[in-house]
Structures are given as C-alpha cells and as structure tokens.
PDB file with one MODEL, atoms N, CA, C and O in Angstrom:
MODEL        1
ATOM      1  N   UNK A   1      61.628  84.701 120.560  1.00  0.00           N
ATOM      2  CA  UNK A   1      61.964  85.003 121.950  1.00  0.00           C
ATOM      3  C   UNK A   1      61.071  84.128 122.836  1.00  0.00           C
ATOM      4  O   UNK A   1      59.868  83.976 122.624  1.00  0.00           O
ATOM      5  N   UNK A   2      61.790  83.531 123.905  1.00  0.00           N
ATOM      6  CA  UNK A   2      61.043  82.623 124.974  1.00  0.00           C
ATOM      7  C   UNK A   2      60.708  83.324 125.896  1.00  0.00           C
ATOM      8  O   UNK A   2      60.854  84.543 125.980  1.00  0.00           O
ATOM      9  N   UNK A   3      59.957  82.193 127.100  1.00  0.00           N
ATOM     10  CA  UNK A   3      59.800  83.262 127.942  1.00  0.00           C
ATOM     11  C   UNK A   3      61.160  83.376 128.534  1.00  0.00           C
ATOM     12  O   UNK A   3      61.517  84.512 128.849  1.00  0.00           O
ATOM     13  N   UNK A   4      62.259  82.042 128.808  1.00  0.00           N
ATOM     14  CA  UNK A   4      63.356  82.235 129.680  1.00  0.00           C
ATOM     15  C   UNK A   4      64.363  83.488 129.259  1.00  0.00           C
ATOM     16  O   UNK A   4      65.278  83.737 130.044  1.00  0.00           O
ATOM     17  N   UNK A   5      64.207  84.440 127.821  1.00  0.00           N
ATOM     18  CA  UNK A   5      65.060  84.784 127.378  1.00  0.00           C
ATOM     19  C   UNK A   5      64.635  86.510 128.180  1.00  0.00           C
ATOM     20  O   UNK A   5      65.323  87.457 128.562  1.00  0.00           O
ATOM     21  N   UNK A   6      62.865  86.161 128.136  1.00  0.00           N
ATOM     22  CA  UNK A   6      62.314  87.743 128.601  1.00  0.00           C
ATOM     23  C   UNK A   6      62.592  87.388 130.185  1.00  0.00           C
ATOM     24  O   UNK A   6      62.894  88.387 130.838  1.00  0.00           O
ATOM     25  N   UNK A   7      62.546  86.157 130.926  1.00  0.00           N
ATOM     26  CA  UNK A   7      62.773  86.551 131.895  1.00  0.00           C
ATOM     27  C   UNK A   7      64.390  86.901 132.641  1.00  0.00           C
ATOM     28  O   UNK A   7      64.568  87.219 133.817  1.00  0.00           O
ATOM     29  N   UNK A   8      65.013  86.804 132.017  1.00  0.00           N
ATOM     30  CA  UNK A   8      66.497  86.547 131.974  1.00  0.00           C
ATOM     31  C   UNK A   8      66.766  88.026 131.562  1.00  0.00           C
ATOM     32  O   UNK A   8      67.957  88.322 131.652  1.00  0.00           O
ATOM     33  N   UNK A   9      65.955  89.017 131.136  1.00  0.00           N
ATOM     34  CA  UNK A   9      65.825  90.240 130.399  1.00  0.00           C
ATOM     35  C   UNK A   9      65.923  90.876 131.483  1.00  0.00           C
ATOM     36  O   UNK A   9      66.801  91.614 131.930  1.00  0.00           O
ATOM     37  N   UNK A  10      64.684  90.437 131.976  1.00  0.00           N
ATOM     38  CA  UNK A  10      64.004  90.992 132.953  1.00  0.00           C
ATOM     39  C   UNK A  10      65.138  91.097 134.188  1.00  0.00           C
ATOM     40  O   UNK A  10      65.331  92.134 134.822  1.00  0.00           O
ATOM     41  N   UNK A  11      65.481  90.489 134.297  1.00  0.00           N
ATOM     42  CA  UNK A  11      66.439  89.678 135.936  1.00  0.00           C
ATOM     43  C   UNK A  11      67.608  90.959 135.619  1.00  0.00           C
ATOM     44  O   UNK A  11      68.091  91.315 136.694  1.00  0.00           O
ATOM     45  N   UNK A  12      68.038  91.540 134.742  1.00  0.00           N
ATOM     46  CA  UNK A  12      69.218  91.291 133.958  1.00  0.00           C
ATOM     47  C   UNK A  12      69.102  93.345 133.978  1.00  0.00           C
ATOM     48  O   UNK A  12      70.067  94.102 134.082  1.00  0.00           O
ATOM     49  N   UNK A  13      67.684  93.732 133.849  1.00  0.00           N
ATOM     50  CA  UNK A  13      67.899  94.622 132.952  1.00  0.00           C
ATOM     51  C   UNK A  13      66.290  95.548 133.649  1.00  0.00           C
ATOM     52  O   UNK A  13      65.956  95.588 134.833  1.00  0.00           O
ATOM     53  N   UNK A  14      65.667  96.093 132.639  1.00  0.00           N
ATOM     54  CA  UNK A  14      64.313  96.993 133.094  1.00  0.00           C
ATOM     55  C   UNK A  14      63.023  95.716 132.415  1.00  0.00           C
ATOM     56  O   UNK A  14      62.949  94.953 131.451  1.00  0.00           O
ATOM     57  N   UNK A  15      62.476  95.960 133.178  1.00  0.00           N
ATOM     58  CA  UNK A  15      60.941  95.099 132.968  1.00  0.00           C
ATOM     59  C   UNK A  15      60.954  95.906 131.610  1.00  0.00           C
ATOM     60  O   UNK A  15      61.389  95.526 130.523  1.00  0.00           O
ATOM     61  N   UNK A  16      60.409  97.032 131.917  1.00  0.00           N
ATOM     62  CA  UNK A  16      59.629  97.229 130.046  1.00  0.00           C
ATOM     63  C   UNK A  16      60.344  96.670 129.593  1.00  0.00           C
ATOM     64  O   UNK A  16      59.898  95.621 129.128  1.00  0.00           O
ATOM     65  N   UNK A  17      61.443  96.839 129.446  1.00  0.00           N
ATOM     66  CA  UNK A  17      62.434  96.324 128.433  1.00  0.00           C
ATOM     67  C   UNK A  17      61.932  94.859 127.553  1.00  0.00           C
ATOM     68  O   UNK A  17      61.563  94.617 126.404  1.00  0.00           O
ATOM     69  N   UNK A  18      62.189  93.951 129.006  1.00  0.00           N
ATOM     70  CA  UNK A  18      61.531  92.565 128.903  1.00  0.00           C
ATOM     71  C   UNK A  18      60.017  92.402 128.345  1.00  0.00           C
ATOM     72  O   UNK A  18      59.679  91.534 127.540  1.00  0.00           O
ATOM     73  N   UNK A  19      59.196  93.346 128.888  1.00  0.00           N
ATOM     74  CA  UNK A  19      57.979  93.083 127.772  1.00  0.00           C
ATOM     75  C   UNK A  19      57.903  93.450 126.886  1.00  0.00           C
ATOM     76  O   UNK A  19      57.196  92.857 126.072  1.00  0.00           O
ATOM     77  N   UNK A  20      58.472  94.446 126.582  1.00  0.00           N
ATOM     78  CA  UNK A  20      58.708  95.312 124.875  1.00  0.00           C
ATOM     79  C   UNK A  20      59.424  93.660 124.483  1.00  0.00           C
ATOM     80  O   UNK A  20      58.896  93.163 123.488  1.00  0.00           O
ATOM     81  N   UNK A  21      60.234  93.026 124.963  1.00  0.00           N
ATOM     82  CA  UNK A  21      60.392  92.015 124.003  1.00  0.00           C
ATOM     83  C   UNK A  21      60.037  90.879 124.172  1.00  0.00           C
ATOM     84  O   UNK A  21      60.825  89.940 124.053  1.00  0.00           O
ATOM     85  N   UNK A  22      58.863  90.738 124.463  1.00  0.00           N
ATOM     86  CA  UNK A  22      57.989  89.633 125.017  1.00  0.00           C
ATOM     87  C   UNK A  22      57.178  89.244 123.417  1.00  0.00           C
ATOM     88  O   UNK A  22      57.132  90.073 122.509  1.00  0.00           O
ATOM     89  N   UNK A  23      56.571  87.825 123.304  1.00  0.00           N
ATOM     90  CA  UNK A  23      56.033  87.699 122.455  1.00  0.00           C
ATOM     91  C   UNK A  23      54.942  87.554 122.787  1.00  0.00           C
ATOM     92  O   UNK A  23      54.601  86.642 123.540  1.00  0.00           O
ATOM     93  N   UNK A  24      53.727  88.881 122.042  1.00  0.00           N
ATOM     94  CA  UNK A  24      52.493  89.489 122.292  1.00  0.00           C
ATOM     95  C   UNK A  24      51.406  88.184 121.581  1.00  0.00           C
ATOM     96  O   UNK A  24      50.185  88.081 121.699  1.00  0.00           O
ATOM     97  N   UNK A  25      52.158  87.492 121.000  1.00  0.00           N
ATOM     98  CA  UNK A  25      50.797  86.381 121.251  1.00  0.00           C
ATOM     99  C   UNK A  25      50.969  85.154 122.192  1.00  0.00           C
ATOM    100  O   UNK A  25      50.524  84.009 122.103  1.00  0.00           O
ATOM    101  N   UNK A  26      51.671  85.691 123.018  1.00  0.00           N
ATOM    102  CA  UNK A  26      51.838  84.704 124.380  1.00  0.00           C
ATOM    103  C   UNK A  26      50.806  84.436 124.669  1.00  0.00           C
ATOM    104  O   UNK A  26      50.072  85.302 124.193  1.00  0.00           O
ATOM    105  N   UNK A  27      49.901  83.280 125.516  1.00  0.00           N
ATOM    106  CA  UNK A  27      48.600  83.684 126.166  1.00  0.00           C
ATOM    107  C   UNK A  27      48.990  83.791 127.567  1.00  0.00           C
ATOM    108  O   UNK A  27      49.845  83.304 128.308  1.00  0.00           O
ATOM    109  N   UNK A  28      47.516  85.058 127.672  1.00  0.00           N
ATOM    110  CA  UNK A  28      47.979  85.747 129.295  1.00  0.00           C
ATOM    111  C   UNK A  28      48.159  85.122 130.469  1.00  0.00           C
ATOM    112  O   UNK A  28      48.244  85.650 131.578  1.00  0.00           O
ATOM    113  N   UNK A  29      48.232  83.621 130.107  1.00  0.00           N
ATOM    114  CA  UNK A  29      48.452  83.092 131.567  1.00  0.00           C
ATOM    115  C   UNK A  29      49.780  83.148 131.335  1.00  0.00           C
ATOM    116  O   UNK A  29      50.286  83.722 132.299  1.00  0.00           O
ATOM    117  N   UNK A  30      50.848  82.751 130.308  1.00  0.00           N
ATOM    118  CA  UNK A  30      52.438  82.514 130.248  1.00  0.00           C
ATOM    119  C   UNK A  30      52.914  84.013 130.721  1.00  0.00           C
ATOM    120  O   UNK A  30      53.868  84.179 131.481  1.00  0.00           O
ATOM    121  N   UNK A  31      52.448  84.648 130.397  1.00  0.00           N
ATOM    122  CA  UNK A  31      52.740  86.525 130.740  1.00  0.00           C
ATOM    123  C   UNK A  31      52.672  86.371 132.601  1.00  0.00           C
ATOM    124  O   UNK A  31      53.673  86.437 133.314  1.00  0.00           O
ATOM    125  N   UNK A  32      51.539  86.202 133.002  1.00  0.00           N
ATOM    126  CA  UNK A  32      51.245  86.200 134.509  1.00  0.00           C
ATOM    127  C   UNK A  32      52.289  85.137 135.011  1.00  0.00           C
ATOM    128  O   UNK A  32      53.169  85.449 135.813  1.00  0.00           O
ATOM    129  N   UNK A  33      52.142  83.763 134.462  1.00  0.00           N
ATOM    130  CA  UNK A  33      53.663  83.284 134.832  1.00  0.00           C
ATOM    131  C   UNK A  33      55.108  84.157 134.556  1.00  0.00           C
ATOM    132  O   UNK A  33      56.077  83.950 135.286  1.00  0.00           O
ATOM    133  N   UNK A  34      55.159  84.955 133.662  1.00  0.00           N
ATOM    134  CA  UNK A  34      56.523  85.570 133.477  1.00  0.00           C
ATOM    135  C   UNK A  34      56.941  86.479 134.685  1.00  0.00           C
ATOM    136  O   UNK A  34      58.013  86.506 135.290  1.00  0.00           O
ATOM    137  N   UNK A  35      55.758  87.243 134.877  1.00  0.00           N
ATOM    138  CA  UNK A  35      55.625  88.441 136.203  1.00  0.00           C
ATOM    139  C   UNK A  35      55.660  87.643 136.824  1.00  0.00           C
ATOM    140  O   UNK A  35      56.579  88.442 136.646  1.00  0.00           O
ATOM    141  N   UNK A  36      55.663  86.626 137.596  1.00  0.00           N
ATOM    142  CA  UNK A  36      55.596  85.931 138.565  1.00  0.00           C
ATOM    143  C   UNK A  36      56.862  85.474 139.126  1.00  0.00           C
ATOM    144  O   UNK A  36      57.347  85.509 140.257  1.00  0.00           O
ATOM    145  N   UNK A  37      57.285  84.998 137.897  1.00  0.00           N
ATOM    146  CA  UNK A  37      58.527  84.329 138.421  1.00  0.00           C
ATOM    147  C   UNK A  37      59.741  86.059 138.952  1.00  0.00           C
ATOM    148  O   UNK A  37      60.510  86.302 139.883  1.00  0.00           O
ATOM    149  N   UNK A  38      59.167  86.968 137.496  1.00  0.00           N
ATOM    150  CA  UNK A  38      60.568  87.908 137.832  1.00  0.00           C
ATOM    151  C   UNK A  38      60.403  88.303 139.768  1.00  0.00           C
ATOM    152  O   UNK A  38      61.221  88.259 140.687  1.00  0.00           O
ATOM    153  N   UNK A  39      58.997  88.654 139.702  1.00  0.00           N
ATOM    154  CA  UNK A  39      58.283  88.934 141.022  1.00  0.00           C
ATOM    155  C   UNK A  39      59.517  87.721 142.171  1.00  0.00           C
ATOM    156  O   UNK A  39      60.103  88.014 143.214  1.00  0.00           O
ATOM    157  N   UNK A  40      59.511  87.115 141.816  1.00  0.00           N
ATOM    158  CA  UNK A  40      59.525  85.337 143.091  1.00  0.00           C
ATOM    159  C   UNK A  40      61.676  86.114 143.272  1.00  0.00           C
ATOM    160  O   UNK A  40      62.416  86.282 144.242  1.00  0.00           O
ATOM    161  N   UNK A  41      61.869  86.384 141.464  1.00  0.00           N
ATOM    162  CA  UNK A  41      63.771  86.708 141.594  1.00  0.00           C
ATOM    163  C   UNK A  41      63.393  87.819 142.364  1.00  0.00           C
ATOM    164  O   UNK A  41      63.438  87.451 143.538  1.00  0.00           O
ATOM    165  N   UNK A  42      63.016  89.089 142.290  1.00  0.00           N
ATOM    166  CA  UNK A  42      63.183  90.236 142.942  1.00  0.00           C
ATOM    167  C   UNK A  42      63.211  90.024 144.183  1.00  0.00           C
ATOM    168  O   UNK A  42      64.139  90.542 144.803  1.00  0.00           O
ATOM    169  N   UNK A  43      62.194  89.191 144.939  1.00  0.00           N
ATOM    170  CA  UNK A  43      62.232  89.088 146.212  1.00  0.00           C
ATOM    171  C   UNK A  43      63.350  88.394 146.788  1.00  0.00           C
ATOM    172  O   UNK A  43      64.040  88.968 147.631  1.00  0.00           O
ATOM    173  N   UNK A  44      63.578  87.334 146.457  1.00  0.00           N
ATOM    174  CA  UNK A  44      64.988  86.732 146.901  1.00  0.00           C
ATOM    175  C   UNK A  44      66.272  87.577 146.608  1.00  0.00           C
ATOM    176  O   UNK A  44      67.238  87.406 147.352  1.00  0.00           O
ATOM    177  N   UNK A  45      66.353  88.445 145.616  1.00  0.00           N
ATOM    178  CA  UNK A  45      67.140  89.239 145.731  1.00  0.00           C
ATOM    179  C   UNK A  45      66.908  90.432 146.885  1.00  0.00           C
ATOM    180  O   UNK A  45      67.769  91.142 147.406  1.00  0.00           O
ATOM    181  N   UNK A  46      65.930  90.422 147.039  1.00  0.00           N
ATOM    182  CA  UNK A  46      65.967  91.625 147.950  1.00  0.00           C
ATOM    183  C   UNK A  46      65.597  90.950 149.346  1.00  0.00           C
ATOM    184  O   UNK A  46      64.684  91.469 149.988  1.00  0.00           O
ATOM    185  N   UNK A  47      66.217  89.873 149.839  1.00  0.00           N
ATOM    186  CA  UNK A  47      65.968  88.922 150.904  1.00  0.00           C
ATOM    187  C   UNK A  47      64.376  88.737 151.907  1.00  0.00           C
ATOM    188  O   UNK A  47      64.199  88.745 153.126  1.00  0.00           O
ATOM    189  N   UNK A  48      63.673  88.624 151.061  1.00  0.00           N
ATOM    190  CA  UNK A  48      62.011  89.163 151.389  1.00  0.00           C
ATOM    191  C   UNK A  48      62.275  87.676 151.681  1.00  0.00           C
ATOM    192  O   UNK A  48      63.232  87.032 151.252  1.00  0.00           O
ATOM    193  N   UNK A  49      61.140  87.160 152.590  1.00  0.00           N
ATOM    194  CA  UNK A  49      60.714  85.521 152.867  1.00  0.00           C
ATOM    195  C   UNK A  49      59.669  85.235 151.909  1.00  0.00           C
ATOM    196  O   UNK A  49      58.853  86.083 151.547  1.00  0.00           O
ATOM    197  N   UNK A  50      59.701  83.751 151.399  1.00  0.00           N
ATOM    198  CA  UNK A  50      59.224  83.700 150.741  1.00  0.00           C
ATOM    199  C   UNK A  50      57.260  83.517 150.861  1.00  0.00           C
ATOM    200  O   UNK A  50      56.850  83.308 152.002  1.00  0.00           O
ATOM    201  N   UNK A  51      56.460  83.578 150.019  1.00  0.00           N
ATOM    202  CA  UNK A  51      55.077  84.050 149.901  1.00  0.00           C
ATOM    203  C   UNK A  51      54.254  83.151 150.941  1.00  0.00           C
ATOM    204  O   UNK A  51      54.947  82.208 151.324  1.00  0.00           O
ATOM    205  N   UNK A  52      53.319  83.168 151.355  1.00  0.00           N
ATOM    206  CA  UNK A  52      52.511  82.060 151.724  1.00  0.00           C
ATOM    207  C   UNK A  52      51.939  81.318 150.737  1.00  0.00           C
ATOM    208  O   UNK A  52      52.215  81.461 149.546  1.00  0.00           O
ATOM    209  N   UNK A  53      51.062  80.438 151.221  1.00  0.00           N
ATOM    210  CA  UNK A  53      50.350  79.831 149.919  1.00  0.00           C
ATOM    211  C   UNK A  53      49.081  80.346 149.583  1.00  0.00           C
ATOM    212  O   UNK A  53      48.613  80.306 148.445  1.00  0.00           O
ATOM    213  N   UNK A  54      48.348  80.981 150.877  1.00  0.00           N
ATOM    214  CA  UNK A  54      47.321  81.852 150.067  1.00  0.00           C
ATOM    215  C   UNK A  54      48.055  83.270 149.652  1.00  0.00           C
ATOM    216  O   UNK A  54      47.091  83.940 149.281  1.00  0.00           O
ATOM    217  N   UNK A  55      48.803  83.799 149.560  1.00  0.00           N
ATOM    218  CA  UNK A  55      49.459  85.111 148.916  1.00  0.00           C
ATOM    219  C   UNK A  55      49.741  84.575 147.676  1.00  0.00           C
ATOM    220  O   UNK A  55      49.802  85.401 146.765  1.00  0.00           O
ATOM    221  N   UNK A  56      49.968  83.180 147.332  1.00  0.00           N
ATOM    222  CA  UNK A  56      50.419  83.021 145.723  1.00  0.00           C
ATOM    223  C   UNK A  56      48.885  82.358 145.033  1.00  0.00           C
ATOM    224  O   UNK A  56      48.746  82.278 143.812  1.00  0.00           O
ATOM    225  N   UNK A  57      47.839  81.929 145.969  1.00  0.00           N
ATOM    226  CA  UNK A  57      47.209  81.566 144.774  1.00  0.00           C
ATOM    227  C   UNK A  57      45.977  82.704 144.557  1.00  0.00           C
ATOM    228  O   UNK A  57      45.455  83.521 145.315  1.00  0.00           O
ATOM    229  N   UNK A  58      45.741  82.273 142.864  1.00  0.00           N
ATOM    230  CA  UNK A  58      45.376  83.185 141.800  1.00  0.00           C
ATOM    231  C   UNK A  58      43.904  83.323 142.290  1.00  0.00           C
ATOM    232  O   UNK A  58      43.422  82.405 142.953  1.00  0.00           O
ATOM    233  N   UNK A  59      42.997  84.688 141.922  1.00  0.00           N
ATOM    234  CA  UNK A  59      42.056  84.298 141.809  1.00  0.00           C
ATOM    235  C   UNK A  59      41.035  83.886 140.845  1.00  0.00           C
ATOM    236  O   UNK A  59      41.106  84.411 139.734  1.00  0.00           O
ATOM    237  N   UNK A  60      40.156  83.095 141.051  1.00  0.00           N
ATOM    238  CA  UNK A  60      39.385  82.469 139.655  1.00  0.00           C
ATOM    239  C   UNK A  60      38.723  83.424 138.409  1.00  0.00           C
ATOM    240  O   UNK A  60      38.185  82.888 137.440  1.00  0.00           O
TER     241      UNK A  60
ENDMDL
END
C-alpha cells in the first residue's frame, strides 16, 4: 500500500480506515505528509481559503 492509495482511502472513505491501512513502517514525516495533504482535500472540499505560509510551516 502507497501513500496515494491511503490517501485516496482517506478522500474516499474514514481516516482510521486509511491509517489502519497505512504502512506502519512509513517514516513519520511521509505520515505528516499524508495528514497533510488529506487536511489541504478536506479544506477545498469544504471551500475553506487556502493556508498561509506561516500556518503551513512545520515546527523544528
């Protein structure tokens, strides 16, 4: 399983769902990218504007 398949899960269906079928030796940055992106679909689906640039970056 990729990530496009969990995020496509995700888009598609229930988050747990998508991490129950996530692959647990992902490293946690590809995971924080996964939430991220579903995060980035939800909002455009739900017509939110999109983030600033300090609202998206990470902290160290």
């Amino acid at each position: 399983m990729d990530i496009i398949d969990n995020l496509r899960a995700a888009t598609e269906g229930d988050v747990s769902e998508a991490l129950e079928r996530a692959d647990t030796r992902l490293p946690i940055e590809s995971v924080v990218d996964l939430l991220e992106a579903y995060n980035r679909i939800l909002d455009q689906r739900l017509g939110l504007p999109e983030p600033t640039e300090t609202e998206t970056k990470r902290m160290p």
